[in-house]
C-alpha positions as CSV (number, residue, x, y, z in Angstrom):
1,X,-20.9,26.9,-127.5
2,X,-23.3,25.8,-130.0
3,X,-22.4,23.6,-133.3
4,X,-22.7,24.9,-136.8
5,X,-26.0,23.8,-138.4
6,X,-24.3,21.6,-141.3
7,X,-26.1,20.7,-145.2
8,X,-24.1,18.7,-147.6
9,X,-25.6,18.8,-150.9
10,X,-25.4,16.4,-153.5
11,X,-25.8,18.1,-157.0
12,X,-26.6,22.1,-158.4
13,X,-30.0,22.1,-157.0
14,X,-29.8,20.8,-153.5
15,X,-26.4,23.2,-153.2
16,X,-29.0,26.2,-154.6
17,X,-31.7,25.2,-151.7
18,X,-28.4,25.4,-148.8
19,X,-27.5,28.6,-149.9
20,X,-31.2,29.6,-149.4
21,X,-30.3,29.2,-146.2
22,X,-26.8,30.9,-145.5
23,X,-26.6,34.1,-143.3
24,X,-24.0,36.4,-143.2
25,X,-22.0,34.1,-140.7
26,X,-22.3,30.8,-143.0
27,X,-19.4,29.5,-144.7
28,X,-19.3,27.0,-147.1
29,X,-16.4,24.4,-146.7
30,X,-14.3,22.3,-149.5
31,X,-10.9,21.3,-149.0
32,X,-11.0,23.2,-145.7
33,X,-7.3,23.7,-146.3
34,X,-8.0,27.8,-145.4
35,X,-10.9,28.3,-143.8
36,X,-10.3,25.8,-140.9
37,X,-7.5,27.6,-139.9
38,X,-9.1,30.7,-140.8
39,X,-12.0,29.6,-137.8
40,X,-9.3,29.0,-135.5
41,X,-7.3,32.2,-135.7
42,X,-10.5,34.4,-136.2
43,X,-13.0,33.3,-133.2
44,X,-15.3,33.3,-135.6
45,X,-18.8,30.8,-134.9
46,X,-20.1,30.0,-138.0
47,X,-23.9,29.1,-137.7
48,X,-24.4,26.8,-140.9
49,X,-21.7,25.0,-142.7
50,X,-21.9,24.0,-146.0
51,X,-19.4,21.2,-147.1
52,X,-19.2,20.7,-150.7
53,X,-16.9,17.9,-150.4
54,X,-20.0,15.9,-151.6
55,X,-20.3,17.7,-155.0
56,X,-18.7,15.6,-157.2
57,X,-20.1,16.9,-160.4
58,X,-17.5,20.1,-159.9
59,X,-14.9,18.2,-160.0
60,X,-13.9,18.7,-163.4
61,X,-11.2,19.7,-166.1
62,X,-12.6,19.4,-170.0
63,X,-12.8,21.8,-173.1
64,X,-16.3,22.7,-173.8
65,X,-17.5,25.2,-177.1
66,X,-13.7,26.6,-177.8
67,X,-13.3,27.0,-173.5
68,X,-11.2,25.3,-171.1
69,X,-13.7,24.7,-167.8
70,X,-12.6,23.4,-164.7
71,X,-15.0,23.0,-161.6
72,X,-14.5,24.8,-158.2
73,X,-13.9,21.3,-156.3
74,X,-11.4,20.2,-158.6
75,X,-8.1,19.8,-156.6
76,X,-4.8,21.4,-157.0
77,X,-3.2,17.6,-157.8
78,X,-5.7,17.0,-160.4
79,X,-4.9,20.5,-162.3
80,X,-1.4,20.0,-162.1
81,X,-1.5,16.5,-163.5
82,X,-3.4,17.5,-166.2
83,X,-2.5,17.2,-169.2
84,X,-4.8,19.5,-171.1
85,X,-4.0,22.4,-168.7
86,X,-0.1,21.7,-169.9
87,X,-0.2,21.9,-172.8
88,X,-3.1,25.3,-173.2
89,X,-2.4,26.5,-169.6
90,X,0.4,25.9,-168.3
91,X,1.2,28.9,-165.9
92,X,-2.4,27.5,-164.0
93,X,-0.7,24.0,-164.2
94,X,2.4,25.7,-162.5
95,X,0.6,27.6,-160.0
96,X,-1.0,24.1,-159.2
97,X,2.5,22.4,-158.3
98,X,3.7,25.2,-156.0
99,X,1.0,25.2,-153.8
100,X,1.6,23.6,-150.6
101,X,2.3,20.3,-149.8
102,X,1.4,17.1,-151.8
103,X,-1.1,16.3,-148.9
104,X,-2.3,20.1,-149.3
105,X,-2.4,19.7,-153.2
106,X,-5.2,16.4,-152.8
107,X,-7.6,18.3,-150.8
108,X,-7.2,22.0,-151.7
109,X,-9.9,23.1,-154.3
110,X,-9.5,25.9,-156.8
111,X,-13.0,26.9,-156.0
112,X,-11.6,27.5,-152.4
113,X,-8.5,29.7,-153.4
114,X,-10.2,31.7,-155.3
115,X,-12.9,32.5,-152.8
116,X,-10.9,32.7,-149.5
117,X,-9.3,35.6,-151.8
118,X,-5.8,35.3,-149.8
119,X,-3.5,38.4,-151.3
120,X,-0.8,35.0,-151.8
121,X,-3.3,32.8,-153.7
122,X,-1.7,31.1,-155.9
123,X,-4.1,30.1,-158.5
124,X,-5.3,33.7,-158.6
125,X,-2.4,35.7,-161.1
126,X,-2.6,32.7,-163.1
127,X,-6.0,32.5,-164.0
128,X,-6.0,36.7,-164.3
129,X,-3.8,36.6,-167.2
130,X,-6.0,34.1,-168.4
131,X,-8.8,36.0,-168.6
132,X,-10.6,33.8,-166.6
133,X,-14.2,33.8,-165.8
134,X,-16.4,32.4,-162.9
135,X,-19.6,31.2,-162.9
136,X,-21.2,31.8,-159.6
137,X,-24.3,30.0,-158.5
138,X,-27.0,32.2,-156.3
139,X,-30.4,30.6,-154.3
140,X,-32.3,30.8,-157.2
141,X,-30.3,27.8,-158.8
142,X,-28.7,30.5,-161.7
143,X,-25.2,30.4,-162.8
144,X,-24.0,33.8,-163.2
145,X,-20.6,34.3,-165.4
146,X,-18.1,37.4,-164.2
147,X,-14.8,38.2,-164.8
148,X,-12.6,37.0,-162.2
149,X,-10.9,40.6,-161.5
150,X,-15.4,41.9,-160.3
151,X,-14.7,39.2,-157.9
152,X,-11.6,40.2,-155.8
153,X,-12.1,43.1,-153.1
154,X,-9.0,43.2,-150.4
155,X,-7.6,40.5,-148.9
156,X,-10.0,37.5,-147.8
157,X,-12.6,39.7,-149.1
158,X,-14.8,39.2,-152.0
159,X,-17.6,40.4,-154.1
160,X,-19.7,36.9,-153.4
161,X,-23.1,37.1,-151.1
162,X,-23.5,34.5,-148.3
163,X,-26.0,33.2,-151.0
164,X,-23.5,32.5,-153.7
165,X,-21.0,30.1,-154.4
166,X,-18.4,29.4,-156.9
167,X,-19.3,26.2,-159.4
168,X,-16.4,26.5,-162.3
169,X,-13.9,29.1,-164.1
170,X,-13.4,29.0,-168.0
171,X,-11.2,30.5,-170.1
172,X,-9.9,30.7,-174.0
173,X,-6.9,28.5,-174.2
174,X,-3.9,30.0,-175.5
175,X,-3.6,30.2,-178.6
176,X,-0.3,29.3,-181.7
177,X,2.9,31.5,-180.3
178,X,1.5,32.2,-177.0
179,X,3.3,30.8,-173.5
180,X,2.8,31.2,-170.1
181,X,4.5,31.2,-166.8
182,X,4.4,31.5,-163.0
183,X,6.5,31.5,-160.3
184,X,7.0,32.5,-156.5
185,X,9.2,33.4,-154.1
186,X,8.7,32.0,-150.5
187,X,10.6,31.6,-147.4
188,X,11.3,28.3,-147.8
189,X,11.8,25.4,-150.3
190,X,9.0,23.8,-149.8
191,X,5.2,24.2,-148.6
192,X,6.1,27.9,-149.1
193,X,3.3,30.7,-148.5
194,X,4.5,33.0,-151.4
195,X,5.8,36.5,-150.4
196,X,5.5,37.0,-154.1
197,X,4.2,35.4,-157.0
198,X,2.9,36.2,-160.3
199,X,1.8,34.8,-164.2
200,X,2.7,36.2,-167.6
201,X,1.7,35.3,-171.0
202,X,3.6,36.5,-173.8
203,X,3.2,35.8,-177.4
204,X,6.8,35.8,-179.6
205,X,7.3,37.0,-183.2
206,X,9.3,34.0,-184.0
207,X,10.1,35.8,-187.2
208,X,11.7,38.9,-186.0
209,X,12.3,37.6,-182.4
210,X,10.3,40.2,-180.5
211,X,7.4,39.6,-178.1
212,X,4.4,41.2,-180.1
213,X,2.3,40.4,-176.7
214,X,2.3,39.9,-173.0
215,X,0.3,40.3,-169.8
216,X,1.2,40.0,-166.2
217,X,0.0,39.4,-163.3
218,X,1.2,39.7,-159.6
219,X,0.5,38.3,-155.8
220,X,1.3,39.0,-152.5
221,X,2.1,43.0,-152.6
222,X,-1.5,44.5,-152.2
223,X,-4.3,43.5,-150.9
224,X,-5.5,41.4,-153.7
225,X,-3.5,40.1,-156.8
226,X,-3.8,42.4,-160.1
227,X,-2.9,42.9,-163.5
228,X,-0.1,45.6,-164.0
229,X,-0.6,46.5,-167.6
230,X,2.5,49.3,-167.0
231,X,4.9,46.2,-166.8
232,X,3.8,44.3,-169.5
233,X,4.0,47.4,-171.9
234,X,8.1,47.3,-171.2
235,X,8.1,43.7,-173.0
236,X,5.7,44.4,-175.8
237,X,7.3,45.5,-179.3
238,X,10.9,44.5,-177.7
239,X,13.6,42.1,-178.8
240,X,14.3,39.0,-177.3
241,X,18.0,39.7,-175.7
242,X,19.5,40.8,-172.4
243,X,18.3,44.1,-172.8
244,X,14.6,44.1,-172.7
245,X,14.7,41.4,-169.8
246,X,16.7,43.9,-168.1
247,X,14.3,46.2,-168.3
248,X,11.5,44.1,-167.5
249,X,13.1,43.2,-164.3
250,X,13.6,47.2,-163.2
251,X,10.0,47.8,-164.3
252,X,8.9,44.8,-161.9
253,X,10.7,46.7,-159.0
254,X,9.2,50.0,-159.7
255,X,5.9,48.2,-159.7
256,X,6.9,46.9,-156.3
257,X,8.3,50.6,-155.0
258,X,4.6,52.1,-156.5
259,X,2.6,49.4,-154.8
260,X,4.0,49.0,-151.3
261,X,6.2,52.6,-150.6
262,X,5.3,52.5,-146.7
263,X,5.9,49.0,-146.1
264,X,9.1,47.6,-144.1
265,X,9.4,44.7,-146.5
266,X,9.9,47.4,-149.5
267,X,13.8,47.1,-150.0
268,X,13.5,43.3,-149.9
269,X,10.4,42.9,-152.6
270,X,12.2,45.5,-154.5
271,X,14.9,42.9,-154.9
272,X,13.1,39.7,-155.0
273,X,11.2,40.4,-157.6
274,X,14.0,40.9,-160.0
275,X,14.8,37.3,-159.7
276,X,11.4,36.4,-160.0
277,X,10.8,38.3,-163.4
278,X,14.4,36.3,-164.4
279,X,13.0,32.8,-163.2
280,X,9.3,33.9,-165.3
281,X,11.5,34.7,-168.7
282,X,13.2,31.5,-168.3
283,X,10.4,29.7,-167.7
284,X,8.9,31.3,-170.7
285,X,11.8,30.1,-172.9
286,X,11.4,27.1,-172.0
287,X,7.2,27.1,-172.0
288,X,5.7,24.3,-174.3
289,X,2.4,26.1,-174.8
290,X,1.2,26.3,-178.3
């Protein structure tokens, strides 16, 4: 069996000439957290490799022209420990806690999530309700900005050519009266692959006490995470009290009936995710955003 051919650039440029290279069956490497086990489940024989473990310059969380940018190989324990990302973004800081293990966290790169296009990404609903974009690097050495929604097929799927790679994602931060959230449910307590997971940002009329916004997003029911603007619209205009939450959580099980009707694990999504629109509220009650 022969080896992958392997190029580890240094900076933008010599990571534009590597993808000048890349076939169909390349595959560019970071953390490595997905796609080794990915090689070993799939047969597949790569013939070039590509480790950006080397590009140290994406490895980044900072607020640039009114944006918050963070680069593709920055890690999941750098985002979560981030204080920025608290305090403007906290449903991606959130996301960044829950995933994996604290060894999985050091090496696992939001560049990497986002590209392996897993329908239980974590990182993916939250930076959908943020709006987020991606700048995507071709051969020619241009950075090309789309919304993060153009990217995402089915699952491990993507829009991206062999010749492209992801380099950052920005977003607005959120803005006075807006907070955030995330959570998951997984089959365990810890290092749990989420069998659902989703983000919300709502903004409260502190005045009146009624949520004059909100947007949601949701993972691990179809093949790629999405924005369900149908639940959202159940919260917006509504009063903060037992009522409207009730009805937020039915309208997150219809979602689920609407989304997966054939499925065997219908009945039990159908119920999970009334707890998880519970455990997002709460979270959102308790959200420090600004």
């Amino acid at each position: 069996m022969n080896r992958p051919a392997l190029l580890a650039p240094r900076d933008l440029a010599s990571l534009a000439a590597a993808l000048g290279r890349a076939t169909p069956d390349s595959r560019l490497i970071a953390g490595g957290t997905d796609l080794m086990l990915r090689l070993r489940t799939s047969g597949v024989r790569p013939d070039l490799l590509i480790d950006l473990s080397g590009l140290r310059e994406f490895s980044f969380i900072r607020k640039e022209r009114g944006l918050i940018r963070i680069g593709a190989m920055t890690t999941f324990a750098q985002m979560q420990r981030n204080a920025m990302l608290g305090i403007h973004a906290s449903c991606l800081a959130r996301a960044a806690a829950q995933v994996g293990s604290v060894q999985i966290r050091n090496v696992a790169t939001i560049g990497g999530n986002v590209a392996n296009a897993s329908p239980c990404a974590d990182a993916i609903p939250a930076l959908l309700v943020l709006d987020a974009q991606v700048g995507v690097l071709n051969r020619a050495g241009n950075v090309e900005r789309r919304p993060l929604q153009d990217l995402l097929v089915e699952a491990d799927k993507t829009t991206l050519g062999p010749d492209e790679a992801i380099v950052d994602f920005s977003f607005v931060p959120l803005s006075e009266g807006q907070r955030s959230a995330f959570g998951k449910v997984g089959a365990r307590s810890s290092v749990a692959v989420a069998k659902l997971n989703a983000a919300m940002i709502v903004k409260l009329d502190e005045t009146q006490r009624t949520v004059s916004e909100a947007k949601i997003a949701f993972g691990s029911i179809a093949p790629t995470a999405f924005v369900d603007d149908r639940v959202a619209a159940v919260l917006r205009g509504k009063p903060v009290n037992s009522g409207t939450i009730e009805s937020f959580a039915g309208a997150c099980s219809s979602m689920v009936s609407r989304s997966i009707p054939n499925r065997s694990s219908l009945p039990y999504k159908r119920h999970a995710v009334r707890g998880l629109a519970h455990d997002l509220w709460s979270a959102i009650q308790g959200a420090h955003d600004p």
